[in-house]
C-alpha positions as CSV (number, residue, x, y, z in Angstrom):
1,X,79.5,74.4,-6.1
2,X,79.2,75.5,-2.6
3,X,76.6,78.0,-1.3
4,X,78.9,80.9,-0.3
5,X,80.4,80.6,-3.8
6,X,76.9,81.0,-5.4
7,X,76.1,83.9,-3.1
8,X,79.6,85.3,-4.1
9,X,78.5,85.2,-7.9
10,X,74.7,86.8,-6.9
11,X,77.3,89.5,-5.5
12,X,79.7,90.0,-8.2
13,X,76.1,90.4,-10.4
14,X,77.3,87.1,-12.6
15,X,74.1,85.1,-14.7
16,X,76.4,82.2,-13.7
17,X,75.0,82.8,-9.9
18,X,70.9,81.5,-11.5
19,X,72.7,78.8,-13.5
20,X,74.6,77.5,-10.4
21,X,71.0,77.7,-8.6
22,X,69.3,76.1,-11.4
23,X,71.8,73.1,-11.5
24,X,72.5,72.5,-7.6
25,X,68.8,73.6,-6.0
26,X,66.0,74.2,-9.7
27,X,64.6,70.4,-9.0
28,X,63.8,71.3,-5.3
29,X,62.8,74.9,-6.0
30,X,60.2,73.5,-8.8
31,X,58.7,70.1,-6.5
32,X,58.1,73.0,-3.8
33,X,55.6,74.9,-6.7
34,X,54.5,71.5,-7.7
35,X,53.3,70.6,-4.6
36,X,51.6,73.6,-4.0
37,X,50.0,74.9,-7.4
38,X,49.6,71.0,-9.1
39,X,50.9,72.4,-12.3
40,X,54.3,72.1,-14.0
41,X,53.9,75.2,-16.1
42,X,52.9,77.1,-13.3
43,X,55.8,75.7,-11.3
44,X,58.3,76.7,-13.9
45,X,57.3,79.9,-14.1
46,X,57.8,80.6,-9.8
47,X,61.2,78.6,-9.9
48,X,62.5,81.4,-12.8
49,X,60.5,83.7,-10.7
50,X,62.4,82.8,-7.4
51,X,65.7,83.3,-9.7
52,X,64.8,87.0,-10.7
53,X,63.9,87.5,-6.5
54,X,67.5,85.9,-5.9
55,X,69.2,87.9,-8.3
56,X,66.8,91.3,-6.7
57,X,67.2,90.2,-3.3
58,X,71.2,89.2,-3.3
59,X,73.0,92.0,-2.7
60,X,71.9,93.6,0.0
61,X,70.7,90.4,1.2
62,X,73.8,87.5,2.6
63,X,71.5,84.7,3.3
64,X,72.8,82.0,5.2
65,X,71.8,79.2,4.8
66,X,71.5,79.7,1.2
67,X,69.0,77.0,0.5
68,X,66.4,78.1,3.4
69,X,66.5,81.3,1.6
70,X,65.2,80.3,-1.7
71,X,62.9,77.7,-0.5
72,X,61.5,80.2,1.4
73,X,60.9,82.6,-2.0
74,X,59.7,79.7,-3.9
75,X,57.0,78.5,-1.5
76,X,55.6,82.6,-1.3
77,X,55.8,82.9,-4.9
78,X,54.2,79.5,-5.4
79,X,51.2,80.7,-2.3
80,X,50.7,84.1,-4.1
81,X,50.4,82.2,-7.9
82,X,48.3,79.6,-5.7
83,X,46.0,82.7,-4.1
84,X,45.8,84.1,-8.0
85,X,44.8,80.9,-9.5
86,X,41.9,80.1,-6.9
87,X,40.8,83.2,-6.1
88,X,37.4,81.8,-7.4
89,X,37.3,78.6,-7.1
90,X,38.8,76.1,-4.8
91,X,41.7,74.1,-5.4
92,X,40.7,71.0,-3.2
93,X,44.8,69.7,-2.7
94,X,46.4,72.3,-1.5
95,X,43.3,73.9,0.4
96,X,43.1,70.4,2.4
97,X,46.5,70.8,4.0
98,X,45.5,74.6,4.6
99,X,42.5,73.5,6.5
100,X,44.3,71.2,8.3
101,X,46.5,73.3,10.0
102,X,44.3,76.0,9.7
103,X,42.4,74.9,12.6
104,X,45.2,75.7,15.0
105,X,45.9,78.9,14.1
106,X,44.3,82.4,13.8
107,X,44.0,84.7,11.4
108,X,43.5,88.2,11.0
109,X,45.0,91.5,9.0
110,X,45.6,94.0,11.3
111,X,48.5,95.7,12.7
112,X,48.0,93.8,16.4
113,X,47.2,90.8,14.1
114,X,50.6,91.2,12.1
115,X,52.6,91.4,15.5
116,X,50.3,88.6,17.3
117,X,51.7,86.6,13.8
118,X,55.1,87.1,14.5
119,X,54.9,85.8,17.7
120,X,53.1,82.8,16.4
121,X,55.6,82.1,14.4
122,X,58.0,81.9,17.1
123,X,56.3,79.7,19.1
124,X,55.4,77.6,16.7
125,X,59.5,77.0,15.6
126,X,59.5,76.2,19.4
127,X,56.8,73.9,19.3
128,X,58.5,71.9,16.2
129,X,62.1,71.9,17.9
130,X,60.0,70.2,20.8
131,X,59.0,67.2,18.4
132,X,60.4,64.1,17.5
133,X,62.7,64.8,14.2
134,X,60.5,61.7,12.4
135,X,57.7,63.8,13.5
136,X,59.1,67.4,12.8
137,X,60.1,65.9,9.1
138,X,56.2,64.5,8.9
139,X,55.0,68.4,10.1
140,X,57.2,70.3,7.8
141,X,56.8,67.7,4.9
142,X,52.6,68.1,4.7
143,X,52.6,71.9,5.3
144,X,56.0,72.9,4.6
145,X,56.1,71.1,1.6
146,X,52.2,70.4,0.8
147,X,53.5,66.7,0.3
148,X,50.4,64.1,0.1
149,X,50.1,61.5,2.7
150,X,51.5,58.9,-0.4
151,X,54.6,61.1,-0.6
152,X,55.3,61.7,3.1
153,X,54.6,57.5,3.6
154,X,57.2,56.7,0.4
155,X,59.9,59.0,2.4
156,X,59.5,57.5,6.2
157,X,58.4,54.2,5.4
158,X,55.2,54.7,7.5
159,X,51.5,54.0,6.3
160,X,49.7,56.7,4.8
161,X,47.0,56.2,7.5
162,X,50.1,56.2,10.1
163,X,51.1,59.3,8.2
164,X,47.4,60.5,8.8
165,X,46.9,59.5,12.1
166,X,50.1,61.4,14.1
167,X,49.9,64.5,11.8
168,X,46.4,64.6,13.4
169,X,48.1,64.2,16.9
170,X,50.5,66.5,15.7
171,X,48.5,69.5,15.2
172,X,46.0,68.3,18.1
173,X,49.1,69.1,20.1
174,X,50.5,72.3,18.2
175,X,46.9,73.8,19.1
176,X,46.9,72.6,22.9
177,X,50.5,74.5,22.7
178,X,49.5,77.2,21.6
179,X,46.3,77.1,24.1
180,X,48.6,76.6,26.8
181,X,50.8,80.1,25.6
182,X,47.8,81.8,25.7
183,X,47.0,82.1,21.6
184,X,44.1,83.3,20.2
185,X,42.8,80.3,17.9
């Protein structure tokens, strides 16, 4: 079933609308929570969660492209069960790719902060149409994703220390990027 048609259904307030979801996007929506929480119970629980958001969220909402829409749900629900589950203790996996990436970026929870993130956020969509597309699918696959170096090397036939070695280059140049736009780091 095509996207619009699913959207139509989350419109006309039809169950068959999560079913369709379930059946064409539920094994992407649930490796997205896998990859981040490590758990498939946990991961279960945010795809059915990212179904009730859907269902919430569609109407008003006409998203489009469908798919970017709930990946985008799943991955915050899966950060916020993530942020639950660790809030105590650290969760070396998904932590590791946070660090990583963390180094190029700021972070901070006030008002100017919030705005100065938005901005960030735009430059850094800039900075990945700028790459490669082997090199934007490595970027997005680690901290999009939260892929493992094994997963990322199965999928572009690189090493995993290849793998390692240009997302290193990667974010070595994100960060000189953002230097360069004048980006508090």
């Amino acid at each position: 079933m095509e996207d619009k048609q699913i959207i139509s259904l989350f419109n006309a307030r039809s169950e068959r609308a999560i079913s369709e979801t379930q059946l064409k996007y539920g094994r992407l929506l649930r490796k997205i929570a896998c990859n981040i929480l490590k758990n498939d119970s946990d991961a279960q629980e945010c795809e059915n969660d990212v179904y009730l958001a859907l269902w919430e969220r569609i109407p008003p909402e006409n998203p489009n492209p469908f798919i970017s829409f709930a990946c985008r749900i799943a991955r915050n629900i899966a950060l916020k069960r993530y942020a639950h589950n660790s809030a105590l203790k650290r969760n070396s996996y998904y932590d590791v790719c946070l660090d990583e990436i963390g180094e190029c970026l700021t972070s901070g929870d006030t008002t100017e902060a919030t705005a100065e993130s938005r901005e960030t956020v735009r430059l850094i969509e800039g900075f990945l149409d700028s790459l490669s597309p082997e090199n934007r699918f490595l970027f997005m696959s680690r901290y999009w994703f939260a892929d493992s170096y094994k997963e990322i090397s199965a999928r572009s036939g690189l090493s995993e220390k290849n793998v390692s070695v240009r997302l290193t280059r990667i974010r070595k140049e994100l960060k000189r990027y953002l230097e360069e736009k004048e980006v508090a780091i």
